[in-house]
MDAnalysis code that builds the backbone (N, CA, C; Angstrom):
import MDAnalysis as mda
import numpy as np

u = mda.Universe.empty(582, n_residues=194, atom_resindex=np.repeat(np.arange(194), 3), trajectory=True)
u.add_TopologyAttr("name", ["N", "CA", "C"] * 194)
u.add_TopologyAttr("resid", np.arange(1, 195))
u.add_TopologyAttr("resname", ["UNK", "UNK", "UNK", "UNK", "UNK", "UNK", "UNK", "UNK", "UNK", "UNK", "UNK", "UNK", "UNK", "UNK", "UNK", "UNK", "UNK", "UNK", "UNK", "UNK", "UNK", "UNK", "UNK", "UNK", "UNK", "UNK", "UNK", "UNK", "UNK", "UNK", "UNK", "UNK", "UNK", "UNK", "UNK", "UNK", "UNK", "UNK", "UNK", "UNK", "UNK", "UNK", "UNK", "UNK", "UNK", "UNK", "UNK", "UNK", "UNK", "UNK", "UNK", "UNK", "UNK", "UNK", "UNK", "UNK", "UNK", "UNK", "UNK", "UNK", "UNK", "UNK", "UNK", "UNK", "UNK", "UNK", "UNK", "UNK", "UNK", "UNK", "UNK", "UNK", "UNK", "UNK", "UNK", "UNK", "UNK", "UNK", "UNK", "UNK", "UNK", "UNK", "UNK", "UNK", "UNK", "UNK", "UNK", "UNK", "UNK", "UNK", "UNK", "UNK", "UNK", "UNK", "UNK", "UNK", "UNK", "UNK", "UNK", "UNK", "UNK", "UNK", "UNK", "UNK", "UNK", "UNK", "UNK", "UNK", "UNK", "UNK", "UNK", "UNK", "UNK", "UNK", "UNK", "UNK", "UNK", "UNK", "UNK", "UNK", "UNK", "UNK", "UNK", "UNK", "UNK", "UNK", "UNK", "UNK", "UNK", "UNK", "UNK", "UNK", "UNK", "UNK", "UNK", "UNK", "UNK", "UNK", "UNK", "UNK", "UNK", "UNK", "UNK", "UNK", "UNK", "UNK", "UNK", "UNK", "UNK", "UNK", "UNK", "UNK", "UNK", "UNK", "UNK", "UNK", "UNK", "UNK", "UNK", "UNK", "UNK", "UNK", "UNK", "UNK", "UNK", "UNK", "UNK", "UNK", "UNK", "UNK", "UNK", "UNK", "UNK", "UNK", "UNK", "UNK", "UNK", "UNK", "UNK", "UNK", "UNK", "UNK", "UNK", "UNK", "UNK", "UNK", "UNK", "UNK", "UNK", "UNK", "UNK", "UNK", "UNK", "UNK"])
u.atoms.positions = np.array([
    [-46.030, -44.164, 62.530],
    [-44.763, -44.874, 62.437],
    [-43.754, -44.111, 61.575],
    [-44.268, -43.490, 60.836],
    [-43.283, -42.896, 59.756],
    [-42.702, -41.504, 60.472],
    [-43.222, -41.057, 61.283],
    [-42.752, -39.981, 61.741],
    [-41.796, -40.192, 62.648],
    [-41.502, -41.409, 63.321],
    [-40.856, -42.340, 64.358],
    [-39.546, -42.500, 63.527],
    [-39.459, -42.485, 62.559],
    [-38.473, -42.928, 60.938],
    [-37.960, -41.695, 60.960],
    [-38.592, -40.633, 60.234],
    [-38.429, -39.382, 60.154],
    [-37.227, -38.587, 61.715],
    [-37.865, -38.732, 62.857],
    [-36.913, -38.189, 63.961],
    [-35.886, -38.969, 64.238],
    [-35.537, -40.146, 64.213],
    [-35.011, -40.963, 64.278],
    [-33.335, -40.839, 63.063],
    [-33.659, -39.925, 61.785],
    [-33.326, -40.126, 60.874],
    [-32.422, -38.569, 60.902],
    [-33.090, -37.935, 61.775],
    [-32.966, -36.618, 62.230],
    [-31.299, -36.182, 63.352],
    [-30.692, -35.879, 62.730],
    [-29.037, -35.344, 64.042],
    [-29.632, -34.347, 64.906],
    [-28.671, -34.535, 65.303],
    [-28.694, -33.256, 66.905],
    [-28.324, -32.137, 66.217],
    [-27.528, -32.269, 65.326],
    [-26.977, -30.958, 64.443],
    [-27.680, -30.602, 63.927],
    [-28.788, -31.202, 63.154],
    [-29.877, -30.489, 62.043],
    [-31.067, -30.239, 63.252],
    [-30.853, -30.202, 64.328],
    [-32.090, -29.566, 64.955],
    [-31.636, -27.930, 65.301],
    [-30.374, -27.636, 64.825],
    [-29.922, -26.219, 65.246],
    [-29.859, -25.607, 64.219],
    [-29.680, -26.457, 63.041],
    [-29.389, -25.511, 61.665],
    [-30.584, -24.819, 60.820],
    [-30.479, -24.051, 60.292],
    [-31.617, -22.958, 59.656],
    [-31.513, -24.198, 58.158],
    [-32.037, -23.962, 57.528],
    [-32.161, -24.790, 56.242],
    [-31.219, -23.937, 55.117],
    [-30.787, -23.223, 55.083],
    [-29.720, -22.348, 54.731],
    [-28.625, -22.965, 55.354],
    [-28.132, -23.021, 56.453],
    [-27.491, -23.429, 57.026],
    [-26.608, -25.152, 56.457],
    [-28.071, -25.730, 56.677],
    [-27.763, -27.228, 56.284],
    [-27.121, -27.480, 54.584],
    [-28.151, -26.582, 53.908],
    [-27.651, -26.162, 52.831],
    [-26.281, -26.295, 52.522],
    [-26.046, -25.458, 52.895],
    [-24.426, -25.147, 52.916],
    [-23.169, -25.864, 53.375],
    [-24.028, -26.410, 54.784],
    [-22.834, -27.781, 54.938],
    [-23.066, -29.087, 53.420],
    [-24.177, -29.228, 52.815],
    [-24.453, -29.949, 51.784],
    [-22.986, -29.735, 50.335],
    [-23.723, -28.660, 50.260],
    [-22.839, -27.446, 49.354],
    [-21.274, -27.762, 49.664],
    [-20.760, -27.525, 50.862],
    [-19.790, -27.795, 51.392],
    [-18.886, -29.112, 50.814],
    [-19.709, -29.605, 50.893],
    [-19.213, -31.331, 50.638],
    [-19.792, -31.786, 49.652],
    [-20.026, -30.822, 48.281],
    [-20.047, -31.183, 47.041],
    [-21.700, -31.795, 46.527],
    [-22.254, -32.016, 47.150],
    [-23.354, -32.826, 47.355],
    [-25.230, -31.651, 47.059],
    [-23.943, -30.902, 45.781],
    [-25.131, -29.347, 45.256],
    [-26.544, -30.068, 45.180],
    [-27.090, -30.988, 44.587],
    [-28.363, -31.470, 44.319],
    [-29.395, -31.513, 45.362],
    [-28.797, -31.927, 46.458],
    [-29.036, -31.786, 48.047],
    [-29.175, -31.012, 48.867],
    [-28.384, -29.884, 48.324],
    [-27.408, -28.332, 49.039],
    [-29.098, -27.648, 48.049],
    [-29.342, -27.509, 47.150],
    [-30.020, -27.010, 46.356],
    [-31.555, -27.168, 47.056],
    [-32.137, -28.449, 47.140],
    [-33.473, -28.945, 48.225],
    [-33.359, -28.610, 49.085],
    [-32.159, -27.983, 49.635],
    [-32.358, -27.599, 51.111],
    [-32.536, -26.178, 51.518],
    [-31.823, -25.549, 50.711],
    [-31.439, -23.878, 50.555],
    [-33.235, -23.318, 50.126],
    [-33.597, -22.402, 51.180],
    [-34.626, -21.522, 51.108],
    [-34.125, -20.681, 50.155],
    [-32.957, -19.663, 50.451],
    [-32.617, -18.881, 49.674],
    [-32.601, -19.167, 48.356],
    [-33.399, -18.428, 47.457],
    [-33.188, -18.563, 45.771],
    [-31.768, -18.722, 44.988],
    [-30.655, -17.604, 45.754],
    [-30.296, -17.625, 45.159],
    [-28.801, -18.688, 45.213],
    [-28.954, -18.825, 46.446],
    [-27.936, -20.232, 46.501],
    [-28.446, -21.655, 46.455],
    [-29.326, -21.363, 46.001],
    [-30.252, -22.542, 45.674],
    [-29.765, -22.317, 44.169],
    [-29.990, -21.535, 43.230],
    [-29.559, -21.586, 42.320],
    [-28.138, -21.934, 41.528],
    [-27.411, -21.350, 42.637],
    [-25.583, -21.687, 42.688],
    [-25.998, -23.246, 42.643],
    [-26.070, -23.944, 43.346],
    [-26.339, -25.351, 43.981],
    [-27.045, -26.285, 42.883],
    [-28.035, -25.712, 42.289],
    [-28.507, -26.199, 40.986],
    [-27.511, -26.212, 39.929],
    [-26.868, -25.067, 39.520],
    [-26.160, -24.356, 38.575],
    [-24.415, -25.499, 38.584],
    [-24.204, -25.757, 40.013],
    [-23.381, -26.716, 40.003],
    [-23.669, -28.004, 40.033],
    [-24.607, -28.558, 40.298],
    [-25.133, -29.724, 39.964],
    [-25.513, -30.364, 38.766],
    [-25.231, -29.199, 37.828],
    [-25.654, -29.181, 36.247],
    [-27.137, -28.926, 36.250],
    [-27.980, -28.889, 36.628],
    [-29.607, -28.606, 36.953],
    [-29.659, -27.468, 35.990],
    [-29.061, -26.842, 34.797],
    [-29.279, -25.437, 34.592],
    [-30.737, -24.837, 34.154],
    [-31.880, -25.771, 34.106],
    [-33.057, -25.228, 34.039],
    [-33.414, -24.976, 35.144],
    [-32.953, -25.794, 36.685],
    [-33.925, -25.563, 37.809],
    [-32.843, -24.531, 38.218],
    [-31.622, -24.023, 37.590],
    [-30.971, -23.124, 38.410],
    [-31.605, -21.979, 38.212],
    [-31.878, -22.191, 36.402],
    [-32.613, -21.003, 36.022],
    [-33.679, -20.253, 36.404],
    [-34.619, -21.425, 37.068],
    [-36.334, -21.001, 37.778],
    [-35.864, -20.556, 39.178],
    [-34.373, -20.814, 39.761],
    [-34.520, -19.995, 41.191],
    [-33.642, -18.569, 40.758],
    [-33.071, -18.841, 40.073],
    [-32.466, -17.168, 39.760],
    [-33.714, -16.338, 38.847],
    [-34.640, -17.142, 38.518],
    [-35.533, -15.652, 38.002],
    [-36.554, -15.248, 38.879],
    [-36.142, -15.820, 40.426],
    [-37.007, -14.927, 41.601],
    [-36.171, -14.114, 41.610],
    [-35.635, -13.871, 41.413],
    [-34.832, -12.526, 42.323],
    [-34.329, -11.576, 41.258],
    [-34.357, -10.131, 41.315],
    [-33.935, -9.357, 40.634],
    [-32.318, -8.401, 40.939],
    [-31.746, -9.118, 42.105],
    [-30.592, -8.686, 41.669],
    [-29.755, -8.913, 40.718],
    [-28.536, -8.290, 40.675],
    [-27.733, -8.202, 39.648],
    [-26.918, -9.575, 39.484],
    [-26.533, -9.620, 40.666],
    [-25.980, -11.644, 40.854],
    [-26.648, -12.258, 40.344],
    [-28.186, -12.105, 40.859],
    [-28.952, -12.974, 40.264],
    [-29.725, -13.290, 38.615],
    [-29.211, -11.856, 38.389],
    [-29.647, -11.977, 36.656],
    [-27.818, -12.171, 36.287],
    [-26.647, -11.676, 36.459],
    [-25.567, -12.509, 35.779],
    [-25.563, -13.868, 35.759],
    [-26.012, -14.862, 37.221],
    [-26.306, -15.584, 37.353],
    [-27.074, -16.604, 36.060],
    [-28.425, -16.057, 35.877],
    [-29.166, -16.287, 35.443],
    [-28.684, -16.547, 33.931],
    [-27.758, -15.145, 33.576],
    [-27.472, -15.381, 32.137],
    [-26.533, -16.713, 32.063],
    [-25.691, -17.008, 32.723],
    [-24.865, -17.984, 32.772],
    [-25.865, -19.105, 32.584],
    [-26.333, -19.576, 33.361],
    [-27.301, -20.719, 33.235],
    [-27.969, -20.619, 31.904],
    [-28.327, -19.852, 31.101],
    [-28.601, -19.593, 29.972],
    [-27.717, -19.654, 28.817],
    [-26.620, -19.097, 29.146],
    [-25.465, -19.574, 28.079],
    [-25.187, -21.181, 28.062],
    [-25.281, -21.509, 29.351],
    [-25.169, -23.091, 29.439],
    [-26.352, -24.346, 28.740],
    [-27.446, -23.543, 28.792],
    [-28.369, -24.288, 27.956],
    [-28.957, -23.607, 26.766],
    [-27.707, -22.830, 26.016],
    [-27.486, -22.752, 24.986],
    [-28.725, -21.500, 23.819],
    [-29.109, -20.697, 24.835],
    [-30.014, -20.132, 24.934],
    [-29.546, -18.549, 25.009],
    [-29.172, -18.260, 24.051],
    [-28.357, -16.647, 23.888],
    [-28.750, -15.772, 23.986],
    [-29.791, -15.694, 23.392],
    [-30.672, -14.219, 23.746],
    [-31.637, -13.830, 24.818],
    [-31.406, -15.184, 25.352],
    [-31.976, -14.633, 26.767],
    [-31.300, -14.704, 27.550],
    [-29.680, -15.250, 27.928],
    [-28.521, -15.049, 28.396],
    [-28.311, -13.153, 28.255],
    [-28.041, -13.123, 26.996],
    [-28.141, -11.459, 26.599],
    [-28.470, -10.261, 27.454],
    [-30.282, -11.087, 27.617],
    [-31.135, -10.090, 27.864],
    [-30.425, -10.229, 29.572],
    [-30.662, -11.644, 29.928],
    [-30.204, -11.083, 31.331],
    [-28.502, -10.656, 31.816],
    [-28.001, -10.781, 31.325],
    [-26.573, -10.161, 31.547],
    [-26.634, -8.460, 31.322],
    [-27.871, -7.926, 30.318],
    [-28.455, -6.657, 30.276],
    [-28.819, -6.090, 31.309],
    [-29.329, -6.572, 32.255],
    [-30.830, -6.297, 33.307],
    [-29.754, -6.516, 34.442],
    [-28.527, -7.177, 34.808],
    [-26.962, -6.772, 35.535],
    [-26.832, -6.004, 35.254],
    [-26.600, -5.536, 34.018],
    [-25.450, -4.271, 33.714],
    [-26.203, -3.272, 33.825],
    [-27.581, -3.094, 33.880],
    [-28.698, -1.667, 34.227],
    [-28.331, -1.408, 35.536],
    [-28.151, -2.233, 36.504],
    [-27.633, -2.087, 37.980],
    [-26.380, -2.061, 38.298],
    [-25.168, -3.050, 37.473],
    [-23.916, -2.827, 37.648],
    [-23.558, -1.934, 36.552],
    [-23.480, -1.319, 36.049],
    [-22.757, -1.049, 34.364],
    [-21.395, -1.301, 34.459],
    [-20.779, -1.250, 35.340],
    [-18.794, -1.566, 35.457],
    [-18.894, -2.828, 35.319],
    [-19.534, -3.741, 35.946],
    [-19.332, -5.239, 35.994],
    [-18.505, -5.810, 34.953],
    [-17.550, -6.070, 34.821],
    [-16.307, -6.291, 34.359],
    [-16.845, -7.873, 33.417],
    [-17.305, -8.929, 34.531],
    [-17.372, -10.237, 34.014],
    [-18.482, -10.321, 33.160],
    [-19.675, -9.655, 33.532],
    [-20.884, -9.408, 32.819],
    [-20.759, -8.846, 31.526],
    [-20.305, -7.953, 31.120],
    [-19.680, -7.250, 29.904],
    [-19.472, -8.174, 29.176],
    [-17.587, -8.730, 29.650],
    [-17.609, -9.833, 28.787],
    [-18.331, -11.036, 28.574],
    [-19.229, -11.807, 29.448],
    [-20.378, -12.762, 28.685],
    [-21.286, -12.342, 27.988],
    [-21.883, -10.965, 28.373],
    [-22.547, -10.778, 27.060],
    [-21.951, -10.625, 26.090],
    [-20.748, -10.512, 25.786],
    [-20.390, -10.248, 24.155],
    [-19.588, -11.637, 23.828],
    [-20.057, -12.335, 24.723],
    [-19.411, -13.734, 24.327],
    [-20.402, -14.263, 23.648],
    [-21.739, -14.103, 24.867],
    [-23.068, -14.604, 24.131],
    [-23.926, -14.777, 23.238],
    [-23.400, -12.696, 22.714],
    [-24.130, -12.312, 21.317],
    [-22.967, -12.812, 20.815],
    [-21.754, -13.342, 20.802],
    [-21.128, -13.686, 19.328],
    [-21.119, -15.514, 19.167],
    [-21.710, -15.430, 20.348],
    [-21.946, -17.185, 20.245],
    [-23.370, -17.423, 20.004],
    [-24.655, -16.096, 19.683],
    [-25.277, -16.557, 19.380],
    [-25.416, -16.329, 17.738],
    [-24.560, -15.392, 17.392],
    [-24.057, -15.055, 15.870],
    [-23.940, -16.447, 14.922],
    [-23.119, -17.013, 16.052],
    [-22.399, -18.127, 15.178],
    [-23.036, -19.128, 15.367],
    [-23.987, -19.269, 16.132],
    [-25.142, -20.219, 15.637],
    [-26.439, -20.179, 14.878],
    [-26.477, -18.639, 14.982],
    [-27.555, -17.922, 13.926],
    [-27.268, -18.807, 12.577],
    [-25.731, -18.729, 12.511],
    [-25.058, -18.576, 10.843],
    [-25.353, -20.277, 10.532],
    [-24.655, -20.858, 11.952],
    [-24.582, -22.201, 11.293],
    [-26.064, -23.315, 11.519],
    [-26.788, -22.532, 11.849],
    [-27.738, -22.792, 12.088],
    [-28.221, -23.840, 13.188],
    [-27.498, -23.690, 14.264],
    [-27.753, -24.433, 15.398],
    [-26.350, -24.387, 16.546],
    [-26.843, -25.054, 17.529],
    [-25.278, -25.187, 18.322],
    [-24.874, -26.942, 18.468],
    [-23.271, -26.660, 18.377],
    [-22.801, -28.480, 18.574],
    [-23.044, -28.902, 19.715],
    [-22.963, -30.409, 20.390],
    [-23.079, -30.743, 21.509],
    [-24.199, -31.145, 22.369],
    [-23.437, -30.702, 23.770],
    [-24.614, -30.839, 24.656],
    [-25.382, -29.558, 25.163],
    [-24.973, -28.482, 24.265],
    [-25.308, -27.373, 23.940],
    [-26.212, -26.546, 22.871],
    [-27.180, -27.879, 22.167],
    [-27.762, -27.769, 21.267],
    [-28.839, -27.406, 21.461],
    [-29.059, -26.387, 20.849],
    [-30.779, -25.478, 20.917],
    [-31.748, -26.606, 20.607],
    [-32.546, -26.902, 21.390],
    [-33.856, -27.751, 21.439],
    [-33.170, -29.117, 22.508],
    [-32.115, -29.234, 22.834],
    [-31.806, -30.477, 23.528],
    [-32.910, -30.474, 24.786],
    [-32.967, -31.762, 25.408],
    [-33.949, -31.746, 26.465],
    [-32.857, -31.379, 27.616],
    [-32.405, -31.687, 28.168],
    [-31.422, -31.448, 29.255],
    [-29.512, -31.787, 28.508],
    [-28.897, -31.630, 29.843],
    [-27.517, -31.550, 30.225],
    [-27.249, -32.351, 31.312],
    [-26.851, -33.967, 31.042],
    [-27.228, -34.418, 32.107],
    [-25.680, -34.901, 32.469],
    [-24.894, -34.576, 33.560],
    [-23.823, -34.998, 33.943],
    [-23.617, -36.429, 35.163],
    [-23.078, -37.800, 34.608],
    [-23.086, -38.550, 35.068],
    [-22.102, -38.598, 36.164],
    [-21.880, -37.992, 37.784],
    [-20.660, -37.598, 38.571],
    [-20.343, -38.953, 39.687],
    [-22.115, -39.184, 40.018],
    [-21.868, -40.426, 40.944],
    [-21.694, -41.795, 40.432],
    [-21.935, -42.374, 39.392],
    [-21.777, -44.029, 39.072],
    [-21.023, -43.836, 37.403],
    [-20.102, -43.112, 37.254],
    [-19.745, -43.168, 35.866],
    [-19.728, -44.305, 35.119],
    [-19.170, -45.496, 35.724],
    [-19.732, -46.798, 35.333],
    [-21.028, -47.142, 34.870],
    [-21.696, -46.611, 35.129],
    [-23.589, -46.890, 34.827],
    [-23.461, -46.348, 33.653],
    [-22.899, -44.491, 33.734],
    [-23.324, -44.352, 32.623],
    [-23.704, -44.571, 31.055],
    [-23.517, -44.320, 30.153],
    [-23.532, -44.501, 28.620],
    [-22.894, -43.646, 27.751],
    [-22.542, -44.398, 27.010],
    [-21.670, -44.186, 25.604],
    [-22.065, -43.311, 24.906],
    [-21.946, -42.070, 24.516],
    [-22.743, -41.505, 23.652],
    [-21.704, -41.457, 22.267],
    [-22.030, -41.804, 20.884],
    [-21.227, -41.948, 19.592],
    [-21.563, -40.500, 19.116],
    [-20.754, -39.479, 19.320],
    [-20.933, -37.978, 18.168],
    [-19.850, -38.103, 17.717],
    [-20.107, -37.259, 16.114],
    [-19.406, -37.311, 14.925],
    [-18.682, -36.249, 15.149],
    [-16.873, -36.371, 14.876],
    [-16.100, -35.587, 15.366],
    [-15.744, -35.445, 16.553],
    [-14.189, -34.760, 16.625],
    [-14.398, -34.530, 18.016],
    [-14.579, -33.355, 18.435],
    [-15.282, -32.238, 17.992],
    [-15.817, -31.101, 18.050],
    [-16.721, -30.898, 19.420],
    [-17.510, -31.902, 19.046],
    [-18.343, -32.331, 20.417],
    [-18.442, -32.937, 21.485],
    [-17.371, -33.629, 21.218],
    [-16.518, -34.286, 22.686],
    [-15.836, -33.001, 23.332],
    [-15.097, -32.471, 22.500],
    [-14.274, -31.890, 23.464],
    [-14.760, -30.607, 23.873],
    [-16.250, -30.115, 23.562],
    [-16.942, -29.013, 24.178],
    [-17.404, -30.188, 25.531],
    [-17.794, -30.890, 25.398],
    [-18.563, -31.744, 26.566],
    [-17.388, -31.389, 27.504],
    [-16.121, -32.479, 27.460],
    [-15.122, -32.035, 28.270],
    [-14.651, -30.859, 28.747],
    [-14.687, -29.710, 28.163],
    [-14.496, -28.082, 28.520],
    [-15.507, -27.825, 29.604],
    [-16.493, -28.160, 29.039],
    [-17.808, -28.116, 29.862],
    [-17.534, -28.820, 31.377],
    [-17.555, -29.677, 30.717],
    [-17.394, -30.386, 32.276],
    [-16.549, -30.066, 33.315],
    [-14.943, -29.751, 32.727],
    [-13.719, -28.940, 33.387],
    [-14.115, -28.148, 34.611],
    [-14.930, -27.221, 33.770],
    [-15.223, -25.903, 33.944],
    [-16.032, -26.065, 35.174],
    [-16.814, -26.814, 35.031],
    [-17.865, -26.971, 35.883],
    [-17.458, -27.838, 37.463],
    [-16.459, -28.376, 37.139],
    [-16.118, -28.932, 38.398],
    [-14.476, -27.759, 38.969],
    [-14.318, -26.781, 38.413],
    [-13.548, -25.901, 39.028],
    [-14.549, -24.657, 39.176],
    [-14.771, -24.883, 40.681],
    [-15.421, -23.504, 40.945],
    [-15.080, -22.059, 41.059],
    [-13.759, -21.895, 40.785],
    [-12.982, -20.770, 40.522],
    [-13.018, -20.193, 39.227],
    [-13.148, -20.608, 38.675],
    [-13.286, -20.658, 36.715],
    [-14.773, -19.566, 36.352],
    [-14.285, -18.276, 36.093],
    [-15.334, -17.520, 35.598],
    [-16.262, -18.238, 34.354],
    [-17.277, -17.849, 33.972],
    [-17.847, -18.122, 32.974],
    [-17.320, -17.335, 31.677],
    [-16.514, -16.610, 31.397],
    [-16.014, -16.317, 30.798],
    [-14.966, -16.565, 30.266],
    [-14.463, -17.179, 31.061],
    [-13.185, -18.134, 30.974],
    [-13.260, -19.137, 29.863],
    [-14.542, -19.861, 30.312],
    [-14.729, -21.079, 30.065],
    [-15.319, -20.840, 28.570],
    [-16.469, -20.115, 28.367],
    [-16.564, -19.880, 26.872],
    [-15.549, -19.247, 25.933],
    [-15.107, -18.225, 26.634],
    [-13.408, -17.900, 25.714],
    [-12.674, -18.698, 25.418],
    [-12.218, -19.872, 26.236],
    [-11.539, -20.798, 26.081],
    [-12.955, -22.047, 24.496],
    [-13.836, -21.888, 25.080],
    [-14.772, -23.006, 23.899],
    [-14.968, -21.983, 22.533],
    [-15.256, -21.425, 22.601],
    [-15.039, -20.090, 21.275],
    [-13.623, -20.258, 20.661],
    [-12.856, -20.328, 21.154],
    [-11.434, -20.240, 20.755],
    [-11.304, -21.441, 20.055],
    [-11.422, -22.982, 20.881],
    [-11.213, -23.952, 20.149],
    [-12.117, -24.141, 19.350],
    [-13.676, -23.574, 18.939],
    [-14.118, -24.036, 18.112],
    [-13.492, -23.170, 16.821],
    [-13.558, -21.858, 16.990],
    [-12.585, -20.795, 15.987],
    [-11.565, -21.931, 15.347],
    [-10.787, -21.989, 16.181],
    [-9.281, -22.659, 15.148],
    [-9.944, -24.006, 14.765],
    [-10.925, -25.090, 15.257],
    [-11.470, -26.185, 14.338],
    [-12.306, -25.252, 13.052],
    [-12.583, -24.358, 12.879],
    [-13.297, -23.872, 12.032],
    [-12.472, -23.685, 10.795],
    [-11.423, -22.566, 11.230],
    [-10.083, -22.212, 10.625],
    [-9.620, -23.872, 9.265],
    [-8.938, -24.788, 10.633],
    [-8.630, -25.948, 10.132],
    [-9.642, -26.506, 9.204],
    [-10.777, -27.060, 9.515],
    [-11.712, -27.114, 8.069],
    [-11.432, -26.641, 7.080],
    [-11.671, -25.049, 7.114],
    [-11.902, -23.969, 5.996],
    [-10.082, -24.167, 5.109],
    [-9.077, -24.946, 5.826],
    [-8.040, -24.422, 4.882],
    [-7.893, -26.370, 4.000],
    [-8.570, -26.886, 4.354],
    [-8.761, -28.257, 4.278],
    [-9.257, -28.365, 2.686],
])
């Protein structure tokens, strides 16, 4: 009976499409979490994770693959869960294959100076905090979601950057931490003259 469910449940369209394919119409229409279960390919499976906020499961499909996409890739998802030196290492293991890579360059030296400055202060703010369990973005029932109370708005408004960022798919990763580096710099500044 269940298989009766199953074909039934099944389009005329998804009997032509490769699972890559379907993928992508998923992908297409925003619906990465889906686009991600469907995609054979690692590494748009990883895109698909990576936009879905998933950045650990983006991370386990970008470390099949050893291209250079796939380790810039990789470092990104790593800067995102706040994890620098292994962002580092893989934005390294790009640049052994690209060395020009323009965007790669600059995240790694975003990375090592964002992992400087958590060396110093001994952790990271946010939803970016070394040891957090996940990054969990509430997109479909915001209503459901929950309140979270953090002190300052230091950490709100990395959440929000974050989030920006993440729903403009045009927006380098470099962008987006230059821009969060920057505002945390001048909240730092402001303290220190306080």
């Amino acid at each position: 009976m269940k298989h009766g469910v199953f074909f039934l449940a099944m389009t005329w369209t998804g009997l032509w499409l490769t699972p890559d394919q379907a993928g992508q119409r998923l992908f297409d229409k925003q619906q990465y979490a889906d686009a991600a279960e469907a995609f054979q390919d690692p590494l748009r499976q990883g895109v698909a994770w990576y936009r879905a906020g998933e950045f650990e499961k983006a991370t386990q499909a970008f470390a099949r693959l050893s291209s250079p996409e796939a380790r810039y890739n990789l470092g990104n998802a790593w800067v995102m869960l706040g994890k620098y030196d292994k962002a580092v290492a893989s934005y390294d293991q790009a640049l052994e294959q690209r060395p020009d890579w323009t965007d790669a360059q600059e995240n790694r030296a975003l990375a090592v100076a964002r992992g400087k400055i958590m060396e110093q202060k001994g952790g990271d703010l946010g939803d970016q905090q070394e040891g957090a369990d996940e990054v969990v973005f509430d997109k479909k029932k915001p209503q459901e979601g929950q309140d979270t109370q953090v002190a300052g708005d230091q950490a709100a408004s990395d959440s929000m950057v974050q989030a920006m960022w993440l729903r403009n798919v045009q927006t380098k990763p470099a962008d987006f931490l230059r821009a969060k580096f920057a505002y945390q710099l001048a909240n730092e500044d402001a303290e220190a003259e306080e």
